[in-house]
C-alpha positions as CSV (number, residue, x, y, z in Angstrom):
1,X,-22.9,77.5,56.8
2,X,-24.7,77.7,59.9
3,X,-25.3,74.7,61.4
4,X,-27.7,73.6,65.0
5,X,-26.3,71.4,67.1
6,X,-29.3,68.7,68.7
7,X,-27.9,68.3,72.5
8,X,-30.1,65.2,74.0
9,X,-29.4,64.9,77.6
10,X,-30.7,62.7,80.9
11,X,-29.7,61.6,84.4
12,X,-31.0,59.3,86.4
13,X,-33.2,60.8,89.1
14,X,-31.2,58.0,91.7
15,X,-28.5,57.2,90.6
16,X,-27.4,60.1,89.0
17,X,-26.2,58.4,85.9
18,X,-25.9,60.6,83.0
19,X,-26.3,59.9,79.4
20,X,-25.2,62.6,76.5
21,X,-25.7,62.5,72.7
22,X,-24.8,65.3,69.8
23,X,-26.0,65.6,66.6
24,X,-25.0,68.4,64.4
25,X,-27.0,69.1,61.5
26,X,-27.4,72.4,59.1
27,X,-29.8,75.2,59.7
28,X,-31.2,74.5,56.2
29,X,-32.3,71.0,57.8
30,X,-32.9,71.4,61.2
31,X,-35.6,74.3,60.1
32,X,-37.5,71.3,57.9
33,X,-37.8,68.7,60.7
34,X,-37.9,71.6,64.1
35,X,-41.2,70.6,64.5
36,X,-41.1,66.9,64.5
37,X,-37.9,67.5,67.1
38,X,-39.9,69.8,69.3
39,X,-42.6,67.0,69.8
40,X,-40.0,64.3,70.5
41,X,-39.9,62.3,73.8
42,X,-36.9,60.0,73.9
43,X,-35.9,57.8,77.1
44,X,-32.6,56.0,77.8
45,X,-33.5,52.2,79.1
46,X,-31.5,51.0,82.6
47,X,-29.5,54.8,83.0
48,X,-31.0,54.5,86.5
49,X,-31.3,50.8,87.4
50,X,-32.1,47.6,86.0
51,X,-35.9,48.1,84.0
52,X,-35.7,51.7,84.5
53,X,-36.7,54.5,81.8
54,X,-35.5,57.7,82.1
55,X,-36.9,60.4,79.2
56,X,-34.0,63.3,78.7
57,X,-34.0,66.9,77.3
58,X,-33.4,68.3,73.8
59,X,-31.5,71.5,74.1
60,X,-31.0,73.1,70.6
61,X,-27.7,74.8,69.8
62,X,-27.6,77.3,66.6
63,X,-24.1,78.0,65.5
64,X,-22.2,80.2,63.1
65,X,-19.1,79.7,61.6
66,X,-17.2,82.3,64.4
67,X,-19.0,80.0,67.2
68,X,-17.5,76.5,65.6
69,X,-14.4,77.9,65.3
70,X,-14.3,79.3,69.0
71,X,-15.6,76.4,70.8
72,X,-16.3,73.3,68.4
73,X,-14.9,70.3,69.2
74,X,-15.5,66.5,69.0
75,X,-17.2,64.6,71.5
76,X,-18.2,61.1,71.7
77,X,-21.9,59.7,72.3
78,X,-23.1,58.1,75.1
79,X,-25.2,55.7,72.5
80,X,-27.3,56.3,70.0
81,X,-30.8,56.3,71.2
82,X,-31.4,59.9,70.2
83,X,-29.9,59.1,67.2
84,X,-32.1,56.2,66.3
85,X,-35.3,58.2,67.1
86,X,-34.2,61.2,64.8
87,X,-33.2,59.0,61.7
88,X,-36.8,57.2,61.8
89,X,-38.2,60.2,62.1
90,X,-36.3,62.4,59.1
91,X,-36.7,59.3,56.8
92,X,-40.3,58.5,57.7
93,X,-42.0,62.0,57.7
94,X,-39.5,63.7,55.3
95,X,-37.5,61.1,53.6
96,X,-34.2,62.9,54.6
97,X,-31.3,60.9,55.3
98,X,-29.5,62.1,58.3
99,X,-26.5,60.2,57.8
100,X,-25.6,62.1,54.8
101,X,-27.1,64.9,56.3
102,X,-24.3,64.5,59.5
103,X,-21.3,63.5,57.1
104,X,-22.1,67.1,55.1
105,X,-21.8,68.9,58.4
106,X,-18.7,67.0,59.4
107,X,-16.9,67.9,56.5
108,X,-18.0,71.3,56.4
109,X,-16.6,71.7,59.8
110,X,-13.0,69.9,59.5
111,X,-13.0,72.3,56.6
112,X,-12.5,75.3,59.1
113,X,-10.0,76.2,61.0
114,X,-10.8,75.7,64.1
115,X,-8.9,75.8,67.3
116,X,-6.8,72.7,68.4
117,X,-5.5,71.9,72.2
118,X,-2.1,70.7,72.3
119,X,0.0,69.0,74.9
120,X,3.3,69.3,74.3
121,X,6.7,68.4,76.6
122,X,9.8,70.4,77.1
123,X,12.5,71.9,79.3
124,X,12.0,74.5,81.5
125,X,14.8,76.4,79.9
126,X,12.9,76.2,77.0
127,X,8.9,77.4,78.5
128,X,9.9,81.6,77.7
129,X,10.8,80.8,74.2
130,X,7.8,78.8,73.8
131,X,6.0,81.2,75.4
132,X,7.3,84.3,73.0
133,X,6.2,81.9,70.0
134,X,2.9,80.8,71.2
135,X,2.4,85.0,71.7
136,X,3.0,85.5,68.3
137,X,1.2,83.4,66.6
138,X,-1.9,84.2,68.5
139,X,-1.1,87.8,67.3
140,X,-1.3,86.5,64.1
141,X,-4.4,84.9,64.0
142,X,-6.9,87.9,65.4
C-alpha cells in the first residue's frame, strides 16, 4: 500500500513557537480529497502570543512500503487543529471518514516490519559480543 503522509507545520514569526501535526492516509484517499487539501488555509490560535493567529504549511509526503520501513516511526501531535479542518472537510465534501481512513493506515503499517531503536544496558565485557550479534542479524535482514 502506498500511503501520503499530510505534514502541517507553523512557527511563530516572534516567538519562534512551533507547532507539528501528521496525518497519514492512503494514496487511494489522499488522490480523492488532494484538491480540497491544496486549497486549505489552517492557523494555530496563541502559538505566538496571547490572540495571535499563525496559518502553517502543508508539506505532502508520498510513501512506499521500502520508505515506511526505512524511516517510519510514531510521532505525537502538537493538537489537532489540522486534524479538525481535514475531518470537516473529508466528511462534508466527500463523506469520507478519516478516522477509519487513519486506523486502516495504522494497521497496515504495524503490519510491516519496520525498524525499531533499542536501548539496551550491559557490561563492557560484554559490547564485542553484542556487537558480533547485532552484525549478524543486520546481515540477515538485507
Amino acid at each position: 500500500m502506498d500511503i501520503v503522509n499530510l505534514n502541517f507545520y507553523a512557527e511563530g514569526y516572534y516567538s519562534g513557537s512551533t507547532y507539528e501535526e501528521n496525518i497519514t492516509v492512503s494514496k487511494e484517499f489522499y488522490e480523492k480529497i488532494k484538491d480540497k487539501v491544496k486549497e486549505m488555509e489552517v492557523c494555530v490560535y496563541e502559538l505566538d502570543g496571547k490572540h495571535s493567529t499563525t496559518y502553517g504549511e502543508i508539506d505532502i509526503q508520498p510513501c512506499n512500503e521500502e520508505d515506511i520501513i526505512d524511516w517510519w516511526e510514531e510521532t505525537e501531535n502538537d493538537g489537532s487543529f489540522f486534524y479538525s479542518e481535514l475531518s470537516w472537510i473529508c466528511q462534508c465534501y466527500f463523506n469520507l471518514d478519516l478516522d477509519k481512513e487513519i486506523k486502516e493506515v495504522e494497521e497496515y503499517i504495524d503490519s510491516l516490519d519496520t525498524y525499531e531503536e533499542i536501548e539496551i544496558r550491559i557490561k563492557k565485557s560484554q559490547m564485542d559480543k553484542l556487537v558480533e550479534f547485532m552484525r549478524k542479524l543486520d546481515n540477515e535482514s538485507k
